[in-house]
PADO-550038 format. One record per atom (N, C-alpha, C): chain; x, z, y. Coordinates in steps of 0.05 Angstrom, whole numbers, plus 5000, padded with zeros to 4 digits. Last residue first. Layout:
! PADO-550038
 chain    X    Z    Y
     A    X    Z    Y
...
END
This chain:
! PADO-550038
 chain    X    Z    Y
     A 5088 4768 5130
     A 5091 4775 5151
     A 5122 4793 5148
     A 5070 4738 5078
     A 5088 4716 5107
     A 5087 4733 5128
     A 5050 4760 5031
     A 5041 4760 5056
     A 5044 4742 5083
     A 5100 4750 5002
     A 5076 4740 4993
     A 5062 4734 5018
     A 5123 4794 5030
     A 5134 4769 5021
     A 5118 4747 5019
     A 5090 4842 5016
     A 5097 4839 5041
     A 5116 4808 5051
     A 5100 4849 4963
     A 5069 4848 4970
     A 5080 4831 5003
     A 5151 4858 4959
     A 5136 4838 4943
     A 5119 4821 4959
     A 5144 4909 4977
     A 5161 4886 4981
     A 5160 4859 4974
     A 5115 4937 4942
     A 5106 4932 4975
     A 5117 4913 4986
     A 5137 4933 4893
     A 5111 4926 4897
     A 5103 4920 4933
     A 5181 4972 4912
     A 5182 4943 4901
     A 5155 4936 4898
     A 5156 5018 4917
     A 5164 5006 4946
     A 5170 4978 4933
     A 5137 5028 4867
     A 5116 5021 4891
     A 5135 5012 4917
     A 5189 5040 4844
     A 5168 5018 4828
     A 5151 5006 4849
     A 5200 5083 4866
     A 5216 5063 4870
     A 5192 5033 4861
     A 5163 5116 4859
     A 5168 5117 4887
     A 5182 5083 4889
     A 5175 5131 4808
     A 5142 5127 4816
     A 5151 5104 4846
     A 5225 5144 4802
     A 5218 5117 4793
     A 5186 5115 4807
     A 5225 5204 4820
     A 5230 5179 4845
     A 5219 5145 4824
     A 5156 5233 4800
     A 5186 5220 4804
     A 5194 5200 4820
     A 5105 5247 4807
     A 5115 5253 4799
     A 5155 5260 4799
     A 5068 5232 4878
     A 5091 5214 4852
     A 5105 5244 4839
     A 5036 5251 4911
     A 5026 5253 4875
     A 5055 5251 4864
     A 5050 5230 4959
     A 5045 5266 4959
     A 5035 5275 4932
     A 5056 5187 4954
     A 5079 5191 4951
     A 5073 5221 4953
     A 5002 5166 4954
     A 5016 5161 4920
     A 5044 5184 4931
     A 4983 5180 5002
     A 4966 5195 4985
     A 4985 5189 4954
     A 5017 5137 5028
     A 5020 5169 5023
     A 5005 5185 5021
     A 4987 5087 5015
     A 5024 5099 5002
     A 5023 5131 5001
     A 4942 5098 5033
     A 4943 5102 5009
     A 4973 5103 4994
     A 4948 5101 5087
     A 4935 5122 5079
     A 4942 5115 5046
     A 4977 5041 5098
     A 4996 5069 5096
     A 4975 5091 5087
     A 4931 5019 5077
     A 4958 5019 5067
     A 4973 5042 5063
     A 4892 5021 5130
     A 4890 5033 5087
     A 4916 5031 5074
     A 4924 5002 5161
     A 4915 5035 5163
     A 4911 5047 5132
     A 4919 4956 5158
     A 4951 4969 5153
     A 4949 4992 5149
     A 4860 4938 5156
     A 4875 4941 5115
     A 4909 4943 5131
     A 4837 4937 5195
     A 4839 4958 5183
     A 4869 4961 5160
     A 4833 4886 5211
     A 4847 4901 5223
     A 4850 4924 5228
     A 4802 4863 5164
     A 4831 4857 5173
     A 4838 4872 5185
     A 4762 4910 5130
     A 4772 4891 5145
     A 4799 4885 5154
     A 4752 4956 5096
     A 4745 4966 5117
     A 4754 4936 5146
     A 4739 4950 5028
     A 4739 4928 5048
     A 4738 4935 5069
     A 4742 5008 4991
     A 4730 4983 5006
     A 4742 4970 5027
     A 4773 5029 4935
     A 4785 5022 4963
     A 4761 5007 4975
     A 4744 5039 4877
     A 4764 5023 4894
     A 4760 5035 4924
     A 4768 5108 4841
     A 4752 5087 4861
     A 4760 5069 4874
     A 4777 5111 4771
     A 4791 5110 4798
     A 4766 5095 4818
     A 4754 5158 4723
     A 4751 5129 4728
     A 4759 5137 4761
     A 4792 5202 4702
     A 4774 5205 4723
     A 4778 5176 4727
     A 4849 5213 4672
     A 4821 5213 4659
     A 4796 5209 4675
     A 4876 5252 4721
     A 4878 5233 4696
     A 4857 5239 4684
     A 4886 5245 4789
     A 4856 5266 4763
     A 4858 5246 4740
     A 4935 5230 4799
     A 4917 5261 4806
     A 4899 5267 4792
     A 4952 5185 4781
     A 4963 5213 4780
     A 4949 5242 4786
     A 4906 5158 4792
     A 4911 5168 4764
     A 4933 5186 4770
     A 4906 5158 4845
     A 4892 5172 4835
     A 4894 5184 4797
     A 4957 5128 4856
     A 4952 5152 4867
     A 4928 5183 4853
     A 4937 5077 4823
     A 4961 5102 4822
     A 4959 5120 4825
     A 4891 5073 4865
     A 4895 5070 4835
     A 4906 5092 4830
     A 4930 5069 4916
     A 4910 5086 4911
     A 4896 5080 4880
     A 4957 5021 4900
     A 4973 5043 4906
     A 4955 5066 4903
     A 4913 4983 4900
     A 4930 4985 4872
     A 4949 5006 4878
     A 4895 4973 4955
     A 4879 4981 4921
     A 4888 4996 4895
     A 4940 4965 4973
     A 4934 4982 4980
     A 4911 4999 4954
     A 4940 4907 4951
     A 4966 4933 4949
     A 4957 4956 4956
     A 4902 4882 4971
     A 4906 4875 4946
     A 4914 4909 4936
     A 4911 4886 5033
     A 4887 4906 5024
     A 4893 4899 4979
     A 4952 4848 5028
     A 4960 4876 5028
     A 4933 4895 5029
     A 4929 4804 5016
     A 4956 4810 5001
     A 4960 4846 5004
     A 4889 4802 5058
     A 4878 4802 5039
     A 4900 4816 5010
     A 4923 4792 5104
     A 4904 4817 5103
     A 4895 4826 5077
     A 4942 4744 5091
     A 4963 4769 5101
     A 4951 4799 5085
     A 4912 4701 5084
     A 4910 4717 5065
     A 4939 4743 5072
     A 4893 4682 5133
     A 4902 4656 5114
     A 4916 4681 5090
     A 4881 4726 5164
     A 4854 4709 5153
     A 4870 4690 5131
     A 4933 4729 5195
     A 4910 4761 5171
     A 4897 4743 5153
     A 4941 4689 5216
     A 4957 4693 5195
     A 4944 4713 5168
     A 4903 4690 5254
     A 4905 4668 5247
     A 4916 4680 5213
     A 4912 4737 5287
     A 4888 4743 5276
     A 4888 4721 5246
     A 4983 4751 5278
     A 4962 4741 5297
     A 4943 4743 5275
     A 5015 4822 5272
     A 5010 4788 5269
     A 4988 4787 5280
     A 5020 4873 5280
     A 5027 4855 5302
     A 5019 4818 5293
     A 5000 4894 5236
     A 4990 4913 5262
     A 4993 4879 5291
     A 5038 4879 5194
     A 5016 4869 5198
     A 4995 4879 5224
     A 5083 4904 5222
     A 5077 4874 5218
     A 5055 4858 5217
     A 5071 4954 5200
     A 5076 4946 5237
     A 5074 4908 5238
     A 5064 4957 5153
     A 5046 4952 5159
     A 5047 4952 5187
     A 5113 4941 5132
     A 5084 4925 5128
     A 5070 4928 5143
     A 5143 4993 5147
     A 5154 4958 5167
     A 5120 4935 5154
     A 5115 5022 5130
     A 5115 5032 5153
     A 5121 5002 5168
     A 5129 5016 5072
     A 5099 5008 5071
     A 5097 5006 5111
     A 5192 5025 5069
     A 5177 4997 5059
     A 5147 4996 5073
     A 5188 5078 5078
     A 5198 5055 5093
     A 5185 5032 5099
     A 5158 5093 5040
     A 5150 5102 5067
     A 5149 5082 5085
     A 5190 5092 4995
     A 5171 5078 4997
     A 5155 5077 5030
     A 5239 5118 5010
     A 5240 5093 5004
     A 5204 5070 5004
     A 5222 5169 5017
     A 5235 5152 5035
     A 5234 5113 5036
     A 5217 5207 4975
     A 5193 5180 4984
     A 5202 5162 4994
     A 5236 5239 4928
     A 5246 5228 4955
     A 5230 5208 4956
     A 5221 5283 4910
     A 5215 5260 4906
     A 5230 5252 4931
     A 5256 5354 4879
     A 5238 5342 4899
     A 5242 5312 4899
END
């Protein structure tokens, strides 16, 4: 069995962060860093699931949407990941992502 934990974590402190920053900070690219990640976890997610099936993006549901797309799309990857490297790779990506961000 995968142990997600790790990524869970990671995506759960992004996205309370981003839940609580000011409107100011979303707009100077918070929002934008992590609707980025969210794209690119659901990717994943999908090529794990229907390999060979061109992936859909993610739309734009807004700033004070894109914590909600986050966590829906970590754990749509962490109910696919094959393995814990899946798991590990993406919580380093969140971490990243969440750096970048300034939240």
């Amino acid at each position: 069995m995968v142990d997600t934990t790790p990524l869970t974590r990671a995506v759960e402190q992004f996205a309370d962060r981003l839940r609580a920053a000011p409107q100011s900070r979303l707009q100077r690219g918070a929002a934008g860093e992590a609707l980025g990640l969210a794209r690119e976890l659901a990717v994943r997610a999908q090529r794990l699931e229907a390999p060979g099936v061109p992936p859909r993006e993610m739309p734009d549901a807004g700033m004070f949407a894109v914590a909600d797309q986050l966590t829906v799309a970590a754990h749509d990857l962490a109910s696919v990941a094959p393995d814990d490297s899946e798991i590990t790779e993406a919580a380093h990506l969140v971490t990243e992502a969440q750096h970048r961000a300034g939240v």
